[in-house]
C-alpha positions in Angstrom: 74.6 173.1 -168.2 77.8 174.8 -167.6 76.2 178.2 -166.7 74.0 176.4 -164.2 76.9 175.0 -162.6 78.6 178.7 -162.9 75.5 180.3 -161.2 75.5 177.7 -158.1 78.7 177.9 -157.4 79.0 181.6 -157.2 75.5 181.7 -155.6 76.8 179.8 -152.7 79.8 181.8 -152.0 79.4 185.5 -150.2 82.5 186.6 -153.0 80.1 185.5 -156.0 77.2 187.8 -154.2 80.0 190.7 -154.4 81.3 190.1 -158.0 77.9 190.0 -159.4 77.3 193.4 -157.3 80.4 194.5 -159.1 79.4 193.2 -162.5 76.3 195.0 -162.6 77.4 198.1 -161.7 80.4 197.6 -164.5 77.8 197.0 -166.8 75.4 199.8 -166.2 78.9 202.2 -166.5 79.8 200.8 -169.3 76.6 201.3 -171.3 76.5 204.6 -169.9 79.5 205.7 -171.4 79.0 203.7 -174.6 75.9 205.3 -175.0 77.5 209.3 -174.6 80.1 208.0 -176.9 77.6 206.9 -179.9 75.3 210.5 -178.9 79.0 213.1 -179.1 80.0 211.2 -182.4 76.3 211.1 -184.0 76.5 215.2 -182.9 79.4 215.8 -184.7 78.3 213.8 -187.5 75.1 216.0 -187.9 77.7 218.9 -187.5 79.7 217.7 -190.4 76.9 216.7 -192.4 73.9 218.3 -191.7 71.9 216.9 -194.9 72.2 213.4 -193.9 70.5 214.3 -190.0 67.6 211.2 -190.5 70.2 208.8 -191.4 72.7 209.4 -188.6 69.6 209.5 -186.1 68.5 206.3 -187.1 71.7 204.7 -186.9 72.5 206.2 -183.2 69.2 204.7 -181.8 69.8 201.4 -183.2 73.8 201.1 -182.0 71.9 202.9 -178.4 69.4 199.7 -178.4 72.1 197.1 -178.8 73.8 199.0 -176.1 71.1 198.8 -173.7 70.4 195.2 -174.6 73.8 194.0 -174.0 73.4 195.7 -170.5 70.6 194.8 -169.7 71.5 190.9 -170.3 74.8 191.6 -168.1 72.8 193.3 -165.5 70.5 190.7 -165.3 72.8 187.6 -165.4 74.2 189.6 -162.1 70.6 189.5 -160.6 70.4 186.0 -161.6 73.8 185.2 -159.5 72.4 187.0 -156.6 68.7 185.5 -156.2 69.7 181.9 -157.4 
């Protein structure tokens, strides 16, 4: 109830159609640097430890998928916003 409330009133106001511009653009940044972060420290992980290679690589993709999932839902909320 309260985020229907949120969406309409941003939807009707031209400054909600520019924050949730914003907004997605902040989120697709963010994952993009929190997913080179997670790849340059599984590399150096691998670096340090080259016998446990499987395990770090498994790890990376699964903190990279909750990443992208987290911006995909901010991105999305944004588009929401916008067509609404």
């Amino acid at each position: 109830m309260l985020s229907n409330m949120l969406l309409q009133v941003a939807a009707d106001s031209t400054t909600g159609l520019m924050g949730a511009g914003i907004g997605a653009g902040i989120a697709a940044l963010a994952a993009g640097l929190g997913i080179g972060r997670i790849g340059g420290s599984a590399l150096e992980s691998i670096a340090r430890q080259p016998e446990a290679t499987g395990d770090i690589r498994t790890n990376m993709i699964v903190a990279a998928a909750l990443v992208e999932g987290a911006a995909f839902f901010a991105i999305v909320v944004c588009l929401l916003i916008v067509f609404k």
